[in-house]
mmJSON file of the N, C-alpha and C atoms, coordinates in Angstrom:
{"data_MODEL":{"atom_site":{
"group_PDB":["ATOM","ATOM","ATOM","ATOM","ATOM","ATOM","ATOM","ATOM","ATOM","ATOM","ATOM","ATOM","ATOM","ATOM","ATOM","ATOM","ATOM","ATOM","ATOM","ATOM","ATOM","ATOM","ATOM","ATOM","ATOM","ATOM","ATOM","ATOM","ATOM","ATOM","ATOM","ATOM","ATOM","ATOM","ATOM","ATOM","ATOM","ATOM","ATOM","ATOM","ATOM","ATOM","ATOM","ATOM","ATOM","ATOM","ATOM","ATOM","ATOM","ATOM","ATOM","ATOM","ATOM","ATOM","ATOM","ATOM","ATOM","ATOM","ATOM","ATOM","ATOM","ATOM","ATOM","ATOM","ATOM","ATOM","ATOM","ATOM","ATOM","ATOM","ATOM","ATOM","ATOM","ATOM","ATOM","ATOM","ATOM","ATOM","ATOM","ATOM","ATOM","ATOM","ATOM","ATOM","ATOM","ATOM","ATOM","ATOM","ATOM","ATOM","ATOM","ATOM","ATOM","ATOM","ATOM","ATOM","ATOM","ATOM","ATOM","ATOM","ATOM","ATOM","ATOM","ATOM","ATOM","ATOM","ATOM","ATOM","ATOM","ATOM","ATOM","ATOM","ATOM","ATOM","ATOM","ATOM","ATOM","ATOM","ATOM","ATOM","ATOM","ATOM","ATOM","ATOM","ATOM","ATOM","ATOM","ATOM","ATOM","ATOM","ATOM","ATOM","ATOM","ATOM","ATOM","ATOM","ATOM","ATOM","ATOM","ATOM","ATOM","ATOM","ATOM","ATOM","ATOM","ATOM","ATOM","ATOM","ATOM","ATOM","ATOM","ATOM","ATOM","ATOM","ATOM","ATOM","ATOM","ATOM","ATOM","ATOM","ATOM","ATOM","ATOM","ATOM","ATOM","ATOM","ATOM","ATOM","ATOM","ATOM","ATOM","ATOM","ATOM","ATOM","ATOM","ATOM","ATOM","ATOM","ATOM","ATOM","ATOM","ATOM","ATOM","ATOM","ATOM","ATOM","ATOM","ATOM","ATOM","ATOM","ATOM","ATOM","ATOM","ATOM","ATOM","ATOM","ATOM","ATOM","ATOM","ATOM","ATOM","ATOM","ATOM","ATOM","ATOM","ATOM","ATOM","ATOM","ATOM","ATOM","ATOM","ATOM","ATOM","ATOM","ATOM","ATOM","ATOM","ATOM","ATOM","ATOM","ATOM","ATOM"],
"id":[1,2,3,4,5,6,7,8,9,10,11,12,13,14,15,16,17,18,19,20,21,22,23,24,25,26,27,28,29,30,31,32,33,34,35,36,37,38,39,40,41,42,43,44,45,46,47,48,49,50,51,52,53,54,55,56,57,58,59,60,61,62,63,64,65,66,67,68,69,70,71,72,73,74,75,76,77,78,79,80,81,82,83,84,85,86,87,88,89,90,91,92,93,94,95,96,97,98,99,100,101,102,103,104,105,106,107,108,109,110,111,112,113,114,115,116,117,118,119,120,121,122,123,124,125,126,127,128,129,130,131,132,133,134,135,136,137,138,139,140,141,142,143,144,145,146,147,148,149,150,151,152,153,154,155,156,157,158,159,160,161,162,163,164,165,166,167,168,169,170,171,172,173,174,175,176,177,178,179,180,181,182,183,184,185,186,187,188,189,190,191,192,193,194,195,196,197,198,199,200,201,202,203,204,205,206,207,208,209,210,211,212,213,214,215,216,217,218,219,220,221,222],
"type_symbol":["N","C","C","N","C","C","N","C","C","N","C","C","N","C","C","N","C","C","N","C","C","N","C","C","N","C","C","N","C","C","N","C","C","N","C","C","N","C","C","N","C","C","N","C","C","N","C","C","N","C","C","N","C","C","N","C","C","N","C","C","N","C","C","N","C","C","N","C","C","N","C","C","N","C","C","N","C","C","N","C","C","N","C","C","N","C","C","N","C","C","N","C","C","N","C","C","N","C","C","N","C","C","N","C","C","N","C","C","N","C","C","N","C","C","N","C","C","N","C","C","N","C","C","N","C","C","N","C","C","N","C","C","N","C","C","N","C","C","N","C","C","N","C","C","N","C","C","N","C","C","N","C","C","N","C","C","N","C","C","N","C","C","N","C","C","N","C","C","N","C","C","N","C","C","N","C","C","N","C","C","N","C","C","N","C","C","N","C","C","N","C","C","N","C","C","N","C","C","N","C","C","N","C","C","N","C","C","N","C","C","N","C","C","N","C","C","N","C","C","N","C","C"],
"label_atom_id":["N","CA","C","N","CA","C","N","CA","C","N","CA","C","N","CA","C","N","CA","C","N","CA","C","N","CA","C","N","CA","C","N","CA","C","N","CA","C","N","CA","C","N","CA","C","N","CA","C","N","CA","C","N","CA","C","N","CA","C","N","CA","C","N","CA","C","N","CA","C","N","CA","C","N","CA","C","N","CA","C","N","CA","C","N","CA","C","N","CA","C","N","CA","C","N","CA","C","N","CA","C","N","CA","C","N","CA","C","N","CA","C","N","CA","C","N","CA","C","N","CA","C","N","CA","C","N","CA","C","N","CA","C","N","CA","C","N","CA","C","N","CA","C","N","CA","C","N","CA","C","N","CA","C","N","CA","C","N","CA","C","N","CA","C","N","CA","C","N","CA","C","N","CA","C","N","CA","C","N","CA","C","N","CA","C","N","CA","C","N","CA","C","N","CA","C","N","CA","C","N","CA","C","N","CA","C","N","CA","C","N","CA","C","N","CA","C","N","CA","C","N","CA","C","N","CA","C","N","CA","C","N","CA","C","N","CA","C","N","CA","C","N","CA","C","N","CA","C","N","CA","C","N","CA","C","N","CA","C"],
"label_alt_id":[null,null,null,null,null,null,null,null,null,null,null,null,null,null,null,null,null,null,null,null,null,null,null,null,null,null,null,null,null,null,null,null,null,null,null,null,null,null,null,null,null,null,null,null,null,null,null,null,null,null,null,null,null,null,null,null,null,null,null,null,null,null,null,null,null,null,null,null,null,null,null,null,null,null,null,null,null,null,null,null,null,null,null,null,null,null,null,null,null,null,null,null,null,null,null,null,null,null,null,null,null,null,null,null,null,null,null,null,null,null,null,null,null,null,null,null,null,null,null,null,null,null,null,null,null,null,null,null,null,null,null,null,null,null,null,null,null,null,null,null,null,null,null,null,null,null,null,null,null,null,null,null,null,null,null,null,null,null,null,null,null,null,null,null,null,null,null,null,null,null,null,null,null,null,null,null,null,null,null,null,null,null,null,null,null,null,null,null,null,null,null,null,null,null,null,null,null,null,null,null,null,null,null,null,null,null,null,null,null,null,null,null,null,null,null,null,null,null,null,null,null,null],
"label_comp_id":["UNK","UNK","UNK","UNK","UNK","UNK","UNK","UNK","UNK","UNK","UNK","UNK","UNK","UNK","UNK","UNK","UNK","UNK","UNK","UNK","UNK","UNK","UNK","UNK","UNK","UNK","UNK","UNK","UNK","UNK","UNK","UNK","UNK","UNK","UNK","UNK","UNK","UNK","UNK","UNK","UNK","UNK","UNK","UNK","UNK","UNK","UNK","UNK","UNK","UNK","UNK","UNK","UNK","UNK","UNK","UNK","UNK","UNK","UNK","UNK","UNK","UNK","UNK","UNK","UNK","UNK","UNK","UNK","UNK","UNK","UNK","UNK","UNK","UNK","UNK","UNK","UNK","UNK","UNK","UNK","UNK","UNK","UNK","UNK","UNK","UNK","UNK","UNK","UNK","UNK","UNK","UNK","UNK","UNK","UNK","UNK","UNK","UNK","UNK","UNK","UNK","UNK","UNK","UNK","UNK","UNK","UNK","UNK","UNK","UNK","UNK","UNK","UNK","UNK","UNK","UNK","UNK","UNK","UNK","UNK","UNK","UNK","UNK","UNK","UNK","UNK","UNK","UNK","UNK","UNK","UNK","UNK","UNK","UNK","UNK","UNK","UNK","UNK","UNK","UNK","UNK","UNK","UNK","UNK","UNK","UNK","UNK","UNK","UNK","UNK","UNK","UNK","UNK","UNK","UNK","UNK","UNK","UNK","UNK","UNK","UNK","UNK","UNK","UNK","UNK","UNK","UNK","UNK","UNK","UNK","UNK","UNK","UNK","UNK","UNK","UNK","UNK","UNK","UNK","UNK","UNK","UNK","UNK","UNK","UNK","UNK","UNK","UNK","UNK","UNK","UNK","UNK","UNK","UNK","UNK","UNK","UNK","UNK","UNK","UNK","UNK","UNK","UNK","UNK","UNK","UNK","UNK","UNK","UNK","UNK","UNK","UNK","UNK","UNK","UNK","UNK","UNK","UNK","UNK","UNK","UNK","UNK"],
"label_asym_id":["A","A","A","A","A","A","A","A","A","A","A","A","A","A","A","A","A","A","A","A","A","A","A","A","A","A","A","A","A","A","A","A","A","A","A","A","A","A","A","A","A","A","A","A","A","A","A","A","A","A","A","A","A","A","A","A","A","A","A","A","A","A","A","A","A","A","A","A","A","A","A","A","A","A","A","A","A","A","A","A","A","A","A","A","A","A","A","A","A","A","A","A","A","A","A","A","A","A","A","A","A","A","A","A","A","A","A","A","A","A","A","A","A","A","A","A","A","A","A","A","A","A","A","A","A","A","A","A","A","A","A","A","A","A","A","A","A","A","A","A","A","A","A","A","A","A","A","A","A","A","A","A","A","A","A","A","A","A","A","A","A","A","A","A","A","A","A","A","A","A","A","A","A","A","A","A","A","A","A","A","A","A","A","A","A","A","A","A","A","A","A","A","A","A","A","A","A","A","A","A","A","A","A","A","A","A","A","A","A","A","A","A","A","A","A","A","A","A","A","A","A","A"],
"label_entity_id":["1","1","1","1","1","1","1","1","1","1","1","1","1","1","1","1","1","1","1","1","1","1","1","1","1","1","1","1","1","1","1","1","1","1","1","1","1","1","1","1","1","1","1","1","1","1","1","1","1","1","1","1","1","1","1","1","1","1","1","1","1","1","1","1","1","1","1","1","1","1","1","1","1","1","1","1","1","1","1","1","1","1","1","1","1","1","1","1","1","1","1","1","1","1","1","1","1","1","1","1","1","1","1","1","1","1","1","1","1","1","1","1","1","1","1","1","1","1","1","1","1","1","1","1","1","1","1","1","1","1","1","1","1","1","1","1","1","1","1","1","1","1","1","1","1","1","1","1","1","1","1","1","1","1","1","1","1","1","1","1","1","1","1","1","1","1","1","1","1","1","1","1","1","1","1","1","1","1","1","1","1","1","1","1","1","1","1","1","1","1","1","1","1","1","1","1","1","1","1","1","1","1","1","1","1","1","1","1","1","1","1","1","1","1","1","1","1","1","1","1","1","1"],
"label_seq_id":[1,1,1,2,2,2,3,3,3,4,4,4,5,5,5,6,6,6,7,7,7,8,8,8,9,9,9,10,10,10,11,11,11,12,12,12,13,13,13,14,14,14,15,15,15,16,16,16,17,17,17,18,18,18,19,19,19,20,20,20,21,21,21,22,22,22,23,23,23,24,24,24,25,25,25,26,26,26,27,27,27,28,28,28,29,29,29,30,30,30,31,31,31,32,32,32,33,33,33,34,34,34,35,35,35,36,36,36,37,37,37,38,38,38,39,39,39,40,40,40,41,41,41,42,42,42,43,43,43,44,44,44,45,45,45,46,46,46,47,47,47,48,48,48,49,49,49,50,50,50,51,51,51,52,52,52,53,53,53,54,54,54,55,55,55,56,56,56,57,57,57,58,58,58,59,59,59,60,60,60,61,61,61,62,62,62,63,63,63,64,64,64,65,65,65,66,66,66,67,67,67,68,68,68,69,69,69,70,70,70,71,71,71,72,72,72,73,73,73,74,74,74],
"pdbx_PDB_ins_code":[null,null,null,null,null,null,null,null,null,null,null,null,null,null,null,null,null,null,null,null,null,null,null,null,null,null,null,null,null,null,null,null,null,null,null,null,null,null,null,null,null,null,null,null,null,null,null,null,null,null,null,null,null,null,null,null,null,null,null,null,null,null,null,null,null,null,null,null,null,null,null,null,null,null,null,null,null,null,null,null,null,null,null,null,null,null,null,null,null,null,null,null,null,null,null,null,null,null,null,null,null,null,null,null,null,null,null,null,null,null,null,null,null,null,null,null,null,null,null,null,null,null,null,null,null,null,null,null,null,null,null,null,null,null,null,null,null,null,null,null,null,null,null,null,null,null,null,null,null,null,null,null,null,null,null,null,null,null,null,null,null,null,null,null,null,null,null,null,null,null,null,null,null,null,null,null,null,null,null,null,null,null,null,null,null,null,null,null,null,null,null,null,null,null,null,null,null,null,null,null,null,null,null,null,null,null,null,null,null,null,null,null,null,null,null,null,null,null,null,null,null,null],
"Cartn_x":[20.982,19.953,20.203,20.105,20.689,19.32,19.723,18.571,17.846,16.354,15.204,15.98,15.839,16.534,14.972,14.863,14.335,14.272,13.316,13.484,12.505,13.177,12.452,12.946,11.496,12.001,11.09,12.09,11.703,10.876,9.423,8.906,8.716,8.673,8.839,9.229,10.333,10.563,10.101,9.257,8.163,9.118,9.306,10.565,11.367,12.56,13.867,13.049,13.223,12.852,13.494,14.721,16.375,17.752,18.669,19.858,20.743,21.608,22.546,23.815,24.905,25.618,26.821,26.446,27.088,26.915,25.217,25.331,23.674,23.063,21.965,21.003,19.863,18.579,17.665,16.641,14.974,14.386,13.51,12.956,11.57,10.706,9.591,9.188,8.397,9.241,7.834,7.858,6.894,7.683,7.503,8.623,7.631,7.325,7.202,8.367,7.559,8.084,8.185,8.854,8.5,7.805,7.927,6.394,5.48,5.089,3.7,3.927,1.832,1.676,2.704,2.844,3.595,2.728,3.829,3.708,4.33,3.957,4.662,5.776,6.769,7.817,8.733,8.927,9.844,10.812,11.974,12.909,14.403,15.775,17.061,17.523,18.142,19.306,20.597,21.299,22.931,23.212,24.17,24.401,24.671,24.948,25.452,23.981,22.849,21.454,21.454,22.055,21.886,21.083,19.718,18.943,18.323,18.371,17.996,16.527,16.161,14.513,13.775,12.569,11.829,10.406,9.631,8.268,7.269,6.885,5.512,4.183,3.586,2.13,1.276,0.389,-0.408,-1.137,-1.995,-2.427,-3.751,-4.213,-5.27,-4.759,-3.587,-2.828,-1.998,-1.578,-0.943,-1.815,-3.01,-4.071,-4.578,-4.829,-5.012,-4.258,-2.835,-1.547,-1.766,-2.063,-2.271,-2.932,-4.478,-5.348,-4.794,-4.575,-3.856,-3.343,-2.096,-1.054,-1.63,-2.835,-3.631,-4.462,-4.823,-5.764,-4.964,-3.709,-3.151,-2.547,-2.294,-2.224,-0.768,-0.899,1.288,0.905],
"Cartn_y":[14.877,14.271,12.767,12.193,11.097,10.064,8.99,7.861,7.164,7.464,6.552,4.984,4.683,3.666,2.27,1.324,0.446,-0.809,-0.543,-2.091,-2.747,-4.209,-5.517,-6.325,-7.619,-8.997,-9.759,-11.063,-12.148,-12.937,-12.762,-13.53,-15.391,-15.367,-16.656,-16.838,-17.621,-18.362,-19.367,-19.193,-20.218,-20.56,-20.736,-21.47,-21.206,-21.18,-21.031,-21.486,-20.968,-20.726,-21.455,-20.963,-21.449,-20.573,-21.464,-20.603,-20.685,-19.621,-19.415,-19.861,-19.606,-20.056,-19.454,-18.289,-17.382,-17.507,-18.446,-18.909,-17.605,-16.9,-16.162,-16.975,-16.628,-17.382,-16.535,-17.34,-16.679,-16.815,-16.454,-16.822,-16.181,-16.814,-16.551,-16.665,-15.379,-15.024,-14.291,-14.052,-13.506,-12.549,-11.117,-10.132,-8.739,-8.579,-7.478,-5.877,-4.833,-4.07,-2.922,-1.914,-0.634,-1.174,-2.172,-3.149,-3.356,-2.989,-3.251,-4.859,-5.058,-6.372,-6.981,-8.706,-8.795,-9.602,-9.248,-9.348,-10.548,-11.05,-12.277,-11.351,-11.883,-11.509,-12.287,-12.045,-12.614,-11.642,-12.167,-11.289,-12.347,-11.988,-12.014,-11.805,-13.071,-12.794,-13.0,-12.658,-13.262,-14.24,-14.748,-15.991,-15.198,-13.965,-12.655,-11.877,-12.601,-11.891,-10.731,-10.06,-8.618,-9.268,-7.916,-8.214,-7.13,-7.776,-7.296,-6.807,-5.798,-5.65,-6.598,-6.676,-7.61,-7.489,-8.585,-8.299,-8.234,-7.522,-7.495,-8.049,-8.799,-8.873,-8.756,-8.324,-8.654,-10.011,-10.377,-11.981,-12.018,-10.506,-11.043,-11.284,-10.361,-10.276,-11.98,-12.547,-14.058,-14.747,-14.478,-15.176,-15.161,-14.256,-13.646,-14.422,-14.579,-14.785,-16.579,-16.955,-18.272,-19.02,-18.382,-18.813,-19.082,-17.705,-17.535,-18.768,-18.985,-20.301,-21.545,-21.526,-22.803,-22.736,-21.74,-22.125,-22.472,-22.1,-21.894,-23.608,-24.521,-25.38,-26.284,-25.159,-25.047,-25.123],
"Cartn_z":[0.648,1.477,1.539,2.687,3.096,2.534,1.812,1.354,2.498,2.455,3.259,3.823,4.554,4.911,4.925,4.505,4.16,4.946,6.026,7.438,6.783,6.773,6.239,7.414,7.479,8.098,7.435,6.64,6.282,7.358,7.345,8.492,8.454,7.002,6.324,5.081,5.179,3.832,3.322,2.013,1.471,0.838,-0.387,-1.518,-2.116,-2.02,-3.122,-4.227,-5.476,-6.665,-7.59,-7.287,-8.235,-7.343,-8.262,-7.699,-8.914,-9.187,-9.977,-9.692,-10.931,-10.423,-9.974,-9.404,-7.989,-7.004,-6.456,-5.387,-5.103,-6.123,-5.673,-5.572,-4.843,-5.121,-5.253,-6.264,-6.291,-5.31,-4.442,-3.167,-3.356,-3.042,-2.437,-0.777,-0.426,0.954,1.133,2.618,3.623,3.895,3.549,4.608,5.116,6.464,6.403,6.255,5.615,5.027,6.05,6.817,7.206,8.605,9.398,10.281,10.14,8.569,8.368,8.161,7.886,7.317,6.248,7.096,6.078,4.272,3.426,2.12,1.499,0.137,-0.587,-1.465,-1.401,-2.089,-2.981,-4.092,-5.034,-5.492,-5.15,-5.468,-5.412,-5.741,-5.518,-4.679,-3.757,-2.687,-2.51,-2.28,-2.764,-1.351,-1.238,-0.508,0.82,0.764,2.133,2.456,2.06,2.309,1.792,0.231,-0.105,-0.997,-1.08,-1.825,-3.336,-4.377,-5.732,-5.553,-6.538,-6.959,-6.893,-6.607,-6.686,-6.946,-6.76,-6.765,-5.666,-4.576,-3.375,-3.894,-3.391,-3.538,-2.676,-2.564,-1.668,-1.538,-0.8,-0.197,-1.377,-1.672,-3.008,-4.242,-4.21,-5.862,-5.513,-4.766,-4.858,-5.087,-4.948,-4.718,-6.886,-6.792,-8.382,-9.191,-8.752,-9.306,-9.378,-8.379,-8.375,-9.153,-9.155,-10.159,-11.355,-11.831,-13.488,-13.642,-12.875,-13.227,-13.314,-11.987,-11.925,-13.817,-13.902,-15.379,-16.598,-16.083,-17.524,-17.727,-16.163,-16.037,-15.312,-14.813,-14.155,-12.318],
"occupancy":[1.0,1.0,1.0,1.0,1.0,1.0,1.0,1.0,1.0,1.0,1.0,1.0,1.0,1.0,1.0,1.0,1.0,1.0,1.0,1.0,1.0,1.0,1.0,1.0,1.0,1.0,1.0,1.0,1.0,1.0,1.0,1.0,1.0,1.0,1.0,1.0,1.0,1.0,1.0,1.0,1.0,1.0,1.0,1.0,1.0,1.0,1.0,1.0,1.0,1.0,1.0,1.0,1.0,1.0,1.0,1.0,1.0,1.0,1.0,1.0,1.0,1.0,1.0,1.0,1.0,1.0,1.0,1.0,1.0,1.0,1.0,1.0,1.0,1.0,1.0,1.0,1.0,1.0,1.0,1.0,1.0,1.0,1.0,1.0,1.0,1.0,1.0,1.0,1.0,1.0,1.0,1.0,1.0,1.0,1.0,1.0,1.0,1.0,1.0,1.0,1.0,1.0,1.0,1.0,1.0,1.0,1.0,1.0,1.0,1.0,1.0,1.0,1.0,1.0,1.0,1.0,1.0,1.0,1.0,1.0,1.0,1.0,1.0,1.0,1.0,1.0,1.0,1.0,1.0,1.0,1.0,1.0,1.0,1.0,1.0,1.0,1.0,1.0,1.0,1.0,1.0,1.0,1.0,1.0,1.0,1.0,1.0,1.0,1.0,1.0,1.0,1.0,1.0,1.0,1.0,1.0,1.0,1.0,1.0,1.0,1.0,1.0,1.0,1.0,1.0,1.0,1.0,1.0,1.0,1.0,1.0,1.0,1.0,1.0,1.0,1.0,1.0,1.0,1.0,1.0,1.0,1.0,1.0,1.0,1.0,1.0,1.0,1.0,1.0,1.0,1.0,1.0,1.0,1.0,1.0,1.0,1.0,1.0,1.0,1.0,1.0,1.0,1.0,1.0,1.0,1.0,1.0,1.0,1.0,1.0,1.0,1.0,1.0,1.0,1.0,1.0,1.0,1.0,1.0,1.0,1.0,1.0],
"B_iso_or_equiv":[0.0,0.0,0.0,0.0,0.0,0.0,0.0,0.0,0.0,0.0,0.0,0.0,0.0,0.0,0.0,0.0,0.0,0.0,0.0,0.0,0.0,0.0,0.0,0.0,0.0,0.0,0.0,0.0,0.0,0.0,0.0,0.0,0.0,0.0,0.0,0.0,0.0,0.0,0.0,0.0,0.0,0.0,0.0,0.0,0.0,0.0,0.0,0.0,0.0,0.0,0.0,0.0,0.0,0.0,0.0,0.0,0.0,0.0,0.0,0.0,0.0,0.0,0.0,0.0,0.0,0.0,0.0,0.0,0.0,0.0,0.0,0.0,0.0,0.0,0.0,0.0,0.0,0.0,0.0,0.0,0.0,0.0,0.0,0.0,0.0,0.0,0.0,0.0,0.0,0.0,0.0,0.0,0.0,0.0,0.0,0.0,0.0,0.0,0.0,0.0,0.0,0.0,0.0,0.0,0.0,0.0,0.0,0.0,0.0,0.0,0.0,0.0,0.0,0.0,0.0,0.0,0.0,0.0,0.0,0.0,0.0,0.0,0.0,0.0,0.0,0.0,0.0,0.0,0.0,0.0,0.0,0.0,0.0,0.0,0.0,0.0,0.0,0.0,0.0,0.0,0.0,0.0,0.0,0.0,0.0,0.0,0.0,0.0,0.0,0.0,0.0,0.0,0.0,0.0,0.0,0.0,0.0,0.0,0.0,0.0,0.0,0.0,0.0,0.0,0.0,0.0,0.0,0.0,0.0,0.0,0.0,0.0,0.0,0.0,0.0,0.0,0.0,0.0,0.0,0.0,0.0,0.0,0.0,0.0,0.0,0.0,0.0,0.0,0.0,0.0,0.0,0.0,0.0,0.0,0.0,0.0,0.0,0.0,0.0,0.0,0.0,0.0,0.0,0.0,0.0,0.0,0.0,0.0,0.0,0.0,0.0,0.0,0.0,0.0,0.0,0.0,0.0,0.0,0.0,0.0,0.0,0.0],
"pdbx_formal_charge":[null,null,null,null,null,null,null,null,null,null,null,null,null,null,null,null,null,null,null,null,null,null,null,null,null,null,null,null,null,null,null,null,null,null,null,null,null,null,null,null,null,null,null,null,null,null,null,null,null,null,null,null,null,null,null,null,null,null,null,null,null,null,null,null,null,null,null,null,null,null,null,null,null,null,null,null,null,null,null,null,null,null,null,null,null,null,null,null,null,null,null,null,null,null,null,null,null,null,null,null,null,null,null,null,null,null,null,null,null,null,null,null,null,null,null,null,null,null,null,null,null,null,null,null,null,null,null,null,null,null,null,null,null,null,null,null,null,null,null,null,null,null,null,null,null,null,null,null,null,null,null,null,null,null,null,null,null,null,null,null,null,null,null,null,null,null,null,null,null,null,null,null,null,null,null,null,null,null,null,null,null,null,null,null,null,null,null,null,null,null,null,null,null,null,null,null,null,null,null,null,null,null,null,null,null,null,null,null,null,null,null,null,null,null,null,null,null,null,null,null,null,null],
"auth_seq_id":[1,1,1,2,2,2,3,3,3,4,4,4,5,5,5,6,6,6,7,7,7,8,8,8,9,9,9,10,10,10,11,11,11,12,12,12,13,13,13,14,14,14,15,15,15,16,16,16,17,17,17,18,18,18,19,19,19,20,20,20,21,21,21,22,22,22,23,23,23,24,24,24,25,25,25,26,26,26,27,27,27,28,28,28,29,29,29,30,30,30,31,31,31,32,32,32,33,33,33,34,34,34,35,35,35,36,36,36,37,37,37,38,38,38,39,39,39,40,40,40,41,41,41,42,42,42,43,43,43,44,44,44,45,45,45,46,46,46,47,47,47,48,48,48,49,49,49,50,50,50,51,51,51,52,52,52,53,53,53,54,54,54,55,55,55,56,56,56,57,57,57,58,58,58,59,59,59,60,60,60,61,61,61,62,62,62,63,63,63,64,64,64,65,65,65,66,66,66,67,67,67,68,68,68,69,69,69,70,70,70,71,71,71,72,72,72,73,73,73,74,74,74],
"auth_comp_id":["UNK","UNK","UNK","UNK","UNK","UNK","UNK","UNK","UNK","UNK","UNK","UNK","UNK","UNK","UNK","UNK","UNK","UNK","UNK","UNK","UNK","UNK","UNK","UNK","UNK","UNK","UNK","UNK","UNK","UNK","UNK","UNK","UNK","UNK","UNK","UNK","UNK","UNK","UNK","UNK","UNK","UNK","UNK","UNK","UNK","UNK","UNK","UNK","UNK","UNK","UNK","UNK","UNK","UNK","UNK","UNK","UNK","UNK","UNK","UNK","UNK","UNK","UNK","UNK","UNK","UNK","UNK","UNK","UNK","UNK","UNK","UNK","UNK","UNK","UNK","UNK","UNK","UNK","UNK","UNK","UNK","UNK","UNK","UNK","UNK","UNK","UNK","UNK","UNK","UNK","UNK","UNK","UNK","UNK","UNK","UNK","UNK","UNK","UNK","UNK","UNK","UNK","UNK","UNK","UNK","UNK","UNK","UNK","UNK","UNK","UNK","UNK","UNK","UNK","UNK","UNK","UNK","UNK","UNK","UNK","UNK","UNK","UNK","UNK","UNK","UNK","UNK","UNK","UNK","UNK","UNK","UNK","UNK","UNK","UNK","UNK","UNK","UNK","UNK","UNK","UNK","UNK","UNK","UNK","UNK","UNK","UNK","UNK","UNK","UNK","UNK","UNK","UNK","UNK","UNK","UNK","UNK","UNK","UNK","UNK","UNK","UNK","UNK","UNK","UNK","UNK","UNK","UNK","UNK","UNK","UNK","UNK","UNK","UNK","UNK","UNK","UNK","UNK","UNK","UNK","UNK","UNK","UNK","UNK","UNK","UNK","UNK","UNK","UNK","UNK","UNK","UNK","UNK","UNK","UNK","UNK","UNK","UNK","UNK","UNK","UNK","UNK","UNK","UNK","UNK","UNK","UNK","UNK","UNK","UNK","UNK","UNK","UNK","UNK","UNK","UNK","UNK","UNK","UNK","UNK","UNK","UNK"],
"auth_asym_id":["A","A","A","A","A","A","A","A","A","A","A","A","A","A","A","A","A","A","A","A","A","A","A","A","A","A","A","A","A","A","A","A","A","A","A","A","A","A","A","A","A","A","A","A","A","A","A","A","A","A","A","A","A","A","A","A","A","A","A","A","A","A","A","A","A","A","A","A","A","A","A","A","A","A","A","A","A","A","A","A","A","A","A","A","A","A","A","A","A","A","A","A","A","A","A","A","A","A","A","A","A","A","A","A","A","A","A","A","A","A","A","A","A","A","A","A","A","A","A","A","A","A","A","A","A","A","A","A","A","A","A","A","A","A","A","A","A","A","A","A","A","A","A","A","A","A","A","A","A","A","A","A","A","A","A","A","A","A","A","A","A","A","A","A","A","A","A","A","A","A","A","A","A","A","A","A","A","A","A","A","A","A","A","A","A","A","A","A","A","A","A","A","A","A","A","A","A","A","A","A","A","A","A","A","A","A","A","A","A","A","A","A","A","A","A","A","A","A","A","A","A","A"],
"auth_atom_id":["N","CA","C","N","CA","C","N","CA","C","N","CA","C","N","CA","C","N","CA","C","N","CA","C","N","CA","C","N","CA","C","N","CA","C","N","CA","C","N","CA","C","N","CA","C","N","CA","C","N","CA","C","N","CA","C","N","CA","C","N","CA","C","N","CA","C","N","CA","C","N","CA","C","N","CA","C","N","CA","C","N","CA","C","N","CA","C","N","CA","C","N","CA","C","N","CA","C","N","CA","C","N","CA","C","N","CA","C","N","CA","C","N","CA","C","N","CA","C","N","CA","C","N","CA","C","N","CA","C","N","CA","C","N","CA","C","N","CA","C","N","CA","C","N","CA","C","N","CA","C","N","CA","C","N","CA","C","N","CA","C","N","CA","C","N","CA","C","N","CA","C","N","CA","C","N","CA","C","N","CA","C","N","CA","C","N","CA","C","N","CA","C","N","CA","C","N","CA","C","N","CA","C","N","CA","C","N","CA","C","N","CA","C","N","CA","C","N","CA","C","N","CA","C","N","CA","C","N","CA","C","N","CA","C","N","CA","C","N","CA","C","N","CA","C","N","CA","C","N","CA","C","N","CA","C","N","CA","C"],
"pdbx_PDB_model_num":[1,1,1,1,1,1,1,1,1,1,1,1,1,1,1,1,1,1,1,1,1,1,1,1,1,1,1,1,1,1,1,1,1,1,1,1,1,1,1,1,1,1,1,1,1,1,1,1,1,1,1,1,1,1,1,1,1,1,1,1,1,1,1,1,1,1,1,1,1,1,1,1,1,1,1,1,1,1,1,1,1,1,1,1,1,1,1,1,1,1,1,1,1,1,1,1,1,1,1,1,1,1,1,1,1,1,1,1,1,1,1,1,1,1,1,1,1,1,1,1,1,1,1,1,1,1,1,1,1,1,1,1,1,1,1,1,1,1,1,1,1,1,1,1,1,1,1,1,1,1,1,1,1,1,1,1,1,1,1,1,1,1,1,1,1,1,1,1,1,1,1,1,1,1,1,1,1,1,1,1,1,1,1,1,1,1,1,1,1,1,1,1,1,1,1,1,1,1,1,1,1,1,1,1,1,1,1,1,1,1,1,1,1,1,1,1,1,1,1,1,1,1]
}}}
């Protein structure tokens, strides 16, 4: 059985994160998934746009996510 095939578009790129020194980056990213709404994304890209596991959030969970960092003081 042939693997689900997986349509993404980066609708925005918020921030490179870091980059290694292969040339990947961390990115935080707007992508919708499948055409749905799009989502915050953190994940790995290689310098040829292939992309590693990552993390989806939704706009409440970034939101959630934000706070935390804001309290903790970052």
């Amino acid at each position: 059985m042939p693997a689900t095939e997986i349509k993404y578009e980066v609708v925005e790129q918020i921030a490179v994160l870091s980059e290694n020194s292969k040339g990947w980056t961390k990115e935080l990213n707007l992508i919708s998934w499948n055409d749905k709404d799009p989502k915050y994304d953190i994940r790995d890209w290689s310098p040829d746009r292939k992309m590693r596991k990552g993390v989806t959030l939704t706009e409440e969970e970034a939101r959630v996510l934000m706070k935390a960092l804001e309290t903790r003081g970052l």
